[in-house]
N, C-alpha and C positions, 0 to 999 in steps of 0.2 A: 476647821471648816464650818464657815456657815451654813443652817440644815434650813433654814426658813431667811433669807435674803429680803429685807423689806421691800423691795420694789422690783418687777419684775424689769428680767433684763431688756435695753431696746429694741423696739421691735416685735416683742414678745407678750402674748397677753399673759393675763395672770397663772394658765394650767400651763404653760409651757410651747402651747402652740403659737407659730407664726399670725401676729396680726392681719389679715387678708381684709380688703374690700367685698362685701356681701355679694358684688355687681360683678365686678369686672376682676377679681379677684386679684390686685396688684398690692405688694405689702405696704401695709402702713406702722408708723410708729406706735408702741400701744400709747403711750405719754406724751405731750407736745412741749416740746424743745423749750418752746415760751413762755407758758403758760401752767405748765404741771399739771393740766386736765388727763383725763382717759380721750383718747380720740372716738368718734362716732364709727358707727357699725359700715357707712359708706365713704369711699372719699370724696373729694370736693367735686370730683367731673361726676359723679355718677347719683350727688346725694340729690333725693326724690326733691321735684319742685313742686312741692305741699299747696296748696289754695287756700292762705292765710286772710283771716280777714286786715283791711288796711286800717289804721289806724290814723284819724280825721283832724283836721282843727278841731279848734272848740267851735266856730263859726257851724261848718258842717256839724256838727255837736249836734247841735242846738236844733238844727232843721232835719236831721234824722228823728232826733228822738219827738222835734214836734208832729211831723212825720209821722211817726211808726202812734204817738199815742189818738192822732186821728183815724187811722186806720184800725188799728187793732180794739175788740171791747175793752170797757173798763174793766178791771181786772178786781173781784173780791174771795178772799179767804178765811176763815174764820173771822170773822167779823170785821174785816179790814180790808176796806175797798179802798179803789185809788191805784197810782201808777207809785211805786215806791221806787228804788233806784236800784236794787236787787234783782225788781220784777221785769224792770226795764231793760235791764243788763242783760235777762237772758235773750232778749229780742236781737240785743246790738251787739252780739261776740267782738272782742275784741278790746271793747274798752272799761274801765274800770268802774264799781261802782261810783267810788268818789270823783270818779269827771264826769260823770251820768246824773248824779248829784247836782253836781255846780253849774252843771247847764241844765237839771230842772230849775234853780232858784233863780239863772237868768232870763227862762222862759216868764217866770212867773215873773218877773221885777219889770220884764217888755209887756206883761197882758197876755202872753198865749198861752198860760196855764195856771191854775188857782190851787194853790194848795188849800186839803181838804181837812187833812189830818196833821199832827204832828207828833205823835209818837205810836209807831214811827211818820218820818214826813212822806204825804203822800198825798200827791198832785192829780188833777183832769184837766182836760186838755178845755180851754175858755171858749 
């Protein structure tokens, strides 16, 4: 007899108890049939609908972040002013620093923003 079973049987999470919905308390698989994942703490009718930020064209990109560096001051830290793509990111959740990047250098390539610095690169709004 097996004393330690590598994967818990279906249905079952790993201590032995029935997989349950947090919500609505209805079992779930602990594993999925598909995919071989752990299943999530809720099931699908019951899993919370989070306020995710949406994620844009580049188009919209571009007029957020020229957007957000009109409004917001210019931003310096230890001797390093400017809008860097880091700094910028924390404004715009959701999107990555390197598309945050590639739509400053389109800003900048249209006139609506001069970069100031380059290491690291770091833009104001023209």
């Amino acid at each position: 007899m097996d004393i330690n079973p590598p994967y818990p049987p279906q249905g079952r999470s790993a201590a032995g108890r029935p997989k349950v919905c947090r919500s609505c308390q209805d079992r779930m698989p602990a594993v999925c049939d598909g995919c071989g994942q752990k299943t999530p703490s809720y099931c699908i009718r019951c899993r919370p609908n989070r306020d995710r930020p949406t994620v844009d064209s580049g188009a919209n990109l571009d007029d957020a972040i020229g957007r957000m560096m009109r409004t917001q001051p210019l931003p310096g830290f230890a001797g390093i002013t400017g809008w860097t793509a880091g700094r910028a990111a924390v404004h715009l959740p959701g999107h990555t620093p390197a598309a945050i990047l590639a739509a400053l250098r389109r800003l900048t390539a249209r006139g609506d923003a001069v970069l100031i610095g380059d290491n690291p690169e770091r833009y104001r709004p023209n």
